[in-house]
C-alpha positions in Angstrom: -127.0 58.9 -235.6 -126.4 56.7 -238.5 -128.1 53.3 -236.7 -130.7 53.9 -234.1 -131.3 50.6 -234.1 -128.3 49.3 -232.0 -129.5 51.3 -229.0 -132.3 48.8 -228.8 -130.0 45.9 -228.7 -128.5 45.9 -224.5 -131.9 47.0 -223.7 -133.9 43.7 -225.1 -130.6 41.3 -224.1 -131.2 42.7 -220.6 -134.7 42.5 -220.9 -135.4 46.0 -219.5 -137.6 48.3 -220.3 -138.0 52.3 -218.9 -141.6 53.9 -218.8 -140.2 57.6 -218.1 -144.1 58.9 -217.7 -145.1 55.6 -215.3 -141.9 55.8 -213.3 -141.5 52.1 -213.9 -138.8 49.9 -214.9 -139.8 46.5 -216.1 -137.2 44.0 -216.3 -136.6 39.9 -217.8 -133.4 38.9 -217.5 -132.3 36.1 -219.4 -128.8 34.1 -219.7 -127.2 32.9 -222.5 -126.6 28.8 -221.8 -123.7 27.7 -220.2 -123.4 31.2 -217.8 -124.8 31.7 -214.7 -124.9 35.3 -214.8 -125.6 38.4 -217.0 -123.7 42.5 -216.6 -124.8 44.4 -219.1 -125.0 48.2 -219.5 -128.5 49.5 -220.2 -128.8 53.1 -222.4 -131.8 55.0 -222.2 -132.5 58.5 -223.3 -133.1 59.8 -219.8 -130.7 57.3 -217.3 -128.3 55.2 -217.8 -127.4 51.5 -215.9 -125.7 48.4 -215.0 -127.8 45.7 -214.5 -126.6 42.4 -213.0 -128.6 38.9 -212.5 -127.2 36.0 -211.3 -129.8 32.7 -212.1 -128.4 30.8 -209.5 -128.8 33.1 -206.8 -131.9 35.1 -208.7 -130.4 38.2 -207.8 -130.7 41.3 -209.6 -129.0 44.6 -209.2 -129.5 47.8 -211.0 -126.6 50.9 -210.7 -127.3 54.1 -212.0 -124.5 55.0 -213.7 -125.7 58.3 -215.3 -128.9 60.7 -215.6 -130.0 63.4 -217.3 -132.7 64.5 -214.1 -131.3 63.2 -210.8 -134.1 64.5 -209.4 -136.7 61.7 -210.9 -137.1 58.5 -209.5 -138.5 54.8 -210.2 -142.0 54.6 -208.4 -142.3 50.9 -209.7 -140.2 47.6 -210.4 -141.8 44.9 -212.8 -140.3 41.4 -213.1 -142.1 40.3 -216.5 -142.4 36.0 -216.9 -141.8 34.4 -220.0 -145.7 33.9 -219.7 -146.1 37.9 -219.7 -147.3 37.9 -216.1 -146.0 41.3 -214.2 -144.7 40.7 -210.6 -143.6 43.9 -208.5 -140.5 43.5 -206.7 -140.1 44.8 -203.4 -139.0 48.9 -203.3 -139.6 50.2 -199.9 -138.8 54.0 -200.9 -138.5 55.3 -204.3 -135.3 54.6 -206.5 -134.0 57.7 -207.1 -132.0 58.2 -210.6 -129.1 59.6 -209.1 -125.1 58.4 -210.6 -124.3 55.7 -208.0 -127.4 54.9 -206.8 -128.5 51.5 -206.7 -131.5 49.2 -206.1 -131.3 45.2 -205.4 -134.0 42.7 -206.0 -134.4 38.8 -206.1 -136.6 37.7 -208.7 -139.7 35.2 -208.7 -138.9 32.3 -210.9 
């Protein structure tokens, strides 16, 4: 790979971030002014996804859209503030990195 760097690039516009050895995903979403939402496809080495936040509603989705172990899961959601305060969303069972499956949150702002 001739620019490792660009890999970095949907993850920070997103604002997500993958601990594989915590089995948490901390997310920020931000918009660009002027839109009222955000779709972007995230790229890690282990999974894959589509995340989606809407500011209006402050609804967030993730959709797993490919892994490389469908047998891990996401033990933890993190909603980071612009103050760098971590709020845990709601995740009643774990999210299980599996193509297609998908988690939906509403965020604290």
């Amino acid at each position: 790979m001739t620019h490792p760097v660009i890999w970095a690039v949907l993850p920070a516009l997103a604002g997500m971030f993958y601990n594989v050895a915590d089995e948490t995903i901390i997310i920020s979403p931000k918009v660009l002014a002027g839109t009222d939402n955000i779709r972007l496809p995230v790229f890690f080495p282990k999974a894959w996804f589509m995340m989606e936040f809407n500011i209006n509603t402050k609804y967030v989705s993730l959709t797993v859209i490919y892994s490389k172990n469908p047998e891990a899961n996401i033990e933890k959601i993190l909603y980071r503030n612009l103050q760098g305060h971590d709020f845990r969303l709601p995740l009643l069972q774990p999210f299980i990195l599996e193509e297609g499956e998908v988690w939906k949150g509403e965020i604290p702002y």
